[in-house]
C-alpha positions as CSV (number, residue, x, y, z in Angstrom):
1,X,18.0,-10.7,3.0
2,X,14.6,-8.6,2.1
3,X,12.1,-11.2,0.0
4,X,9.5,-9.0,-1.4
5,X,5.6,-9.4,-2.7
6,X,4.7,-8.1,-6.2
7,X,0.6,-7.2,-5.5
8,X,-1.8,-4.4,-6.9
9,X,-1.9,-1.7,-4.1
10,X,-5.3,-1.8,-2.3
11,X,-5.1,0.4,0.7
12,X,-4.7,3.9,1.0
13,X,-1.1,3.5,2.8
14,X,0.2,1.4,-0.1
15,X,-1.0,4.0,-2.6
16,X,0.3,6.7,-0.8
17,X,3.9,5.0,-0.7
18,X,3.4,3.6,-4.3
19,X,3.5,7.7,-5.3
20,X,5.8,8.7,-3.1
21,X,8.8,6.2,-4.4
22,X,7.3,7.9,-8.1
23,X,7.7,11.4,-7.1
24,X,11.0,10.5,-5.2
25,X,12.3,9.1,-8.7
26,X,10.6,11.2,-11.6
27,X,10.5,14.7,-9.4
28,X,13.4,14.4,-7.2
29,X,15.9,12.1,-8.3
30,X,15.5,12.3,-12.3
31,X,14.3,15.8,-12.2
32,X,11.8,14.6,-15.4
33,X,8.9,16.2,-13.9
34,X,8.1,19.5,-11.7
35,X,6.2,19.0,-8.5
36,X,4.9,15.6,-9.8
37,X,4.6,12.8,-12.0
38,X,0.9,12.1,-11.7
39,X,-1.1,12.3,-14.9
40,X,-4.6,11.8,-16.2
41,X,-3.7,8.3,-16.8
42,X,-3.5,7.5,-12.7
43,X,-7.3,8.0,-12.7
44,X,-7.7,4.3,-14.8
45,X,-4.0,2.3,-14.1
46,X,-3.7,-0.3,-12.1
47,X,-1.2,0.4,-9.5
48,X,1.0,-2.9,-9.1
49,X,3.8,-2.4,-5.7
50,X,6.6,-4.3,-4.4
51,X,6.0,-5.0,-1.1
52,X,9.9,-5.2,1.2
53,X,8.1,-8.8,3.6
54,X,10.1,-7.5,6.5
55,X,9.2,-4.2,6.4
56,X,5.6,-4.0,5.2
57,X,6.9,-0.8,3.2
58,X,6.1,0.1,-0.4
59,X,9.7,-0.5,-2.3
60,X,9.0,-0.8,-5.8
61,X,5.9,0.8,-8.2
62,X,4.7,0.5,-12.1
63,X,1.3,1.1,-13.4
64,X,-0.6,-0.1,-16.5
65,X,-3.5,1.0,-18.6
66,X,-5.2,0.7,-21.1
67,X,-5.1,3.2,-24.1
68,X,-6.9,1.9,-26.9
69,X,-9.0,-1.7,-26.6
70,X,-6.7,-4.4,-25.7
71,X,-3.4,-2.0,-26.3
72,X,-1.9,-1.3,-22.7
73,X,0.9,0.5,-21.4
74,X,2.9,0.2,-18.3
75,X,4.8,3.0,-16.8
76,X,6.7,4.8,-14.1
77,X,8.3,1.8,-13.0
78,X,10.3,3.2,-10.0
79,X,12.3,1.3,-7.5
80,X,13.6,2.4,-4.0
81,X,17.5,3.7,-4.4
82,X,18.1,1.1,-1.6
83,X,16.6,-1.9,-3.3
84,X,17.7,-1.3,-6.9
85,X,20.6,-4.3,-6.9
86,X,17.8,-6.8,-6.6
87,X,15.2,-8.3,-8.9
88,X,12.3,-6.0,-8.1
89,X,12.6,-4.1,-11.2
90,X,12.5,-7.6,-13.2
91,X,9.6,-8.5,-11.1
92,X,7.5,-5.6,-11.2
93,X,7.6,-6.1,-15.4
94,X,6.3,-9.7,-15.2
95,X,4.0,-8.9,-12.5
96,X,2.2,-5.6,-15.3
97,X,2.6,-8.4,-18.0
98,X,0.6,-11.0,-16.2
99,X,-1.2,-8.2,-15.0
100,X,-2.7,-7.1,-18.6
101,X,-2.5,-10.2,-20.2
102,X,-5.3,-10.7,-17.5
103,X,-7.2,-7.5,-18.5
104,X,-7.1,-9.1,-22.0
105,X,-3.9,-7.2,-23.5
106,X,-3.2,-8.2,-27.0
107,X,-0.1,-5.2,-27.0
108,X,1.9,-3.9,-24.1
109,X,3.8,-1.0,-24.8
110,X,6.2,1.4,-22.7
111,X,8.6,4.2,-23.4
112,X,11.5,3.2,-22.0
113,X,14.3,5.9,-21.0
114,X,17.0,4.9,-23.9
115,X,19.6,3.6,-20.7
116,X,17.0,1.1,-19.8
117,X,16.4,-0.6,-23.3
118,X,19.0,-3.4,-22.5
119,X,17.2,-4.1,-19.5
120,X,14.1,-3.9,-21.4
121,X,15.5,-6.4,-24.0
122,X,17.0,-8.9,-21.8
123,X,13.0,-9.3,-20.6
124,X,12.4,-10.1,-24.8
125,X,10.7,-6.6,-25.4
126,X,11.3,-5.0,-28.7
127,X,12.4,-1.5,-30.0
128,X,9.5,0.4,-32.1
129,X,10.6,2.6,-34.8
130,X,13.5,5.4,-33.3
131,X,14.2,6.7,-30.1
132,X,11.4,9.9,-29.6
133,X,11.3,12.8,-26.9
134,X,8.7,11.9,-24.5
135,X,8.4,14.1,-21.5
136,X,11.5,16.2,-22.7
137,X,13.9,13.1,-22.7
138,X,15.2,10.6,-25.3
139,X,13.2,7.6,-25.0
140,X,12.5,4.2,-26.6
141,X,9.0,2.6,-27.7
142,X,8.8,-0.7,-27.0
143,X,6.6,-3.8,-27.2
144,X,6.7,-6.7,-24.9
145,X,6.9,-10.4,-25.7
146,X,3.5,-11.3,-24.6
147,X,4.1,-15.0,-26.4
148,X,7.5,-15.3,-23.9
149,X,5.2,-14.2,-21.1
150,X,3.1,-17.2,-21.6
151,X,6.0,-19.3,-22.4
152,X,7.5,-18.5,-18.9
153,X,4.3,-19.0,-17.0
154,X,3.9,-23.1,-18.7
155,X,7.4,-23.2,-17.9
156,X,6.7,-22.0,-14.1
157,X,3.6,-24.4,-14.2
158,X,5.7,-27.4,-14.9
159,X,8.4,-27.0,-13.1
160,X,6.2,-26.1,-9.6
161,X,4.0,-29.8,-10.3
162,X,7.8,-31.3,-11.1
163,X,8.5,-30.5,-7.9
């Protein structure tokens, strides 16, 4: 059984894997973009990666920015087809909302592809207004939990020095 690390990518390798699992899930897979996914937005996002611990490969990718002061968004979460049953997903999100809470976040927003919202939800992120087109598909603002964030981490605190 894979165990994985959730980390910013650093090196060049990891960055070059961290676009290729995007490209092979926004251009070829999902068909949402043509010849690729990157946008002015790569330039200033923190890149976060799932690292497979057996492998040393690049499984799992999500960036965040920021937009306006102290409102981020995350995006392009992506996961390898072959490692899409785990948590890496789950973890990437926590990873981007530690991440920016870091950076100083105050509101973390995504649009989320309308089959994902229940996934979404079940990590206590909230719907925005309607469902809009963004990049030619039906998708949902959202706003994540920031306060269930920092309600997770105490948790994680006390239960690691209960230990």
């Amino acid at each position: 059984m894979s165990e994985f690390i959730g980390k910013v990518a650093e090196t060049e390798a990891e960055l070059k894997e961290y676009f290729a699992i995007r490209h092979m899930v926004f251009v070829d897979e999902q068909r949402m973009f043509e010849g690729t996914d990157r946008d002015e937005h790569d330039e200033h996002s923190i890149h976060l990666v799932a690292l497979d611990k057996n492998t040393g490969r690049v499984v799992g990718a999500v960036r965040c920015y920021e937009a306006d002061k102290d409102v981020w968004y995350g995006g392009r979460l992506a996961v390898h087809p072959n490692y899409r049953k785990g948590t890496i997903g789950r973890q990437l999100c926590e990873l981007a909302e530690a991440t920016v809470i870091e950076q100083g976040c105050e509101q973390f927003l995504a649009y989320i592809q309308l089959q994902n919202v229940p996934f979404f939800k079940r990590l206590n992120w909230s719907p925005i207004g309607e469902p809009v087109l963004y990049h030619g598909q039906p998708h949902q603002l959202m706003a994540a939990s920031l306060a269930a964030v920092a309600h997770r981490k105490v948790k994680e605190y006390a239960d690691s020095n209960h230990a």
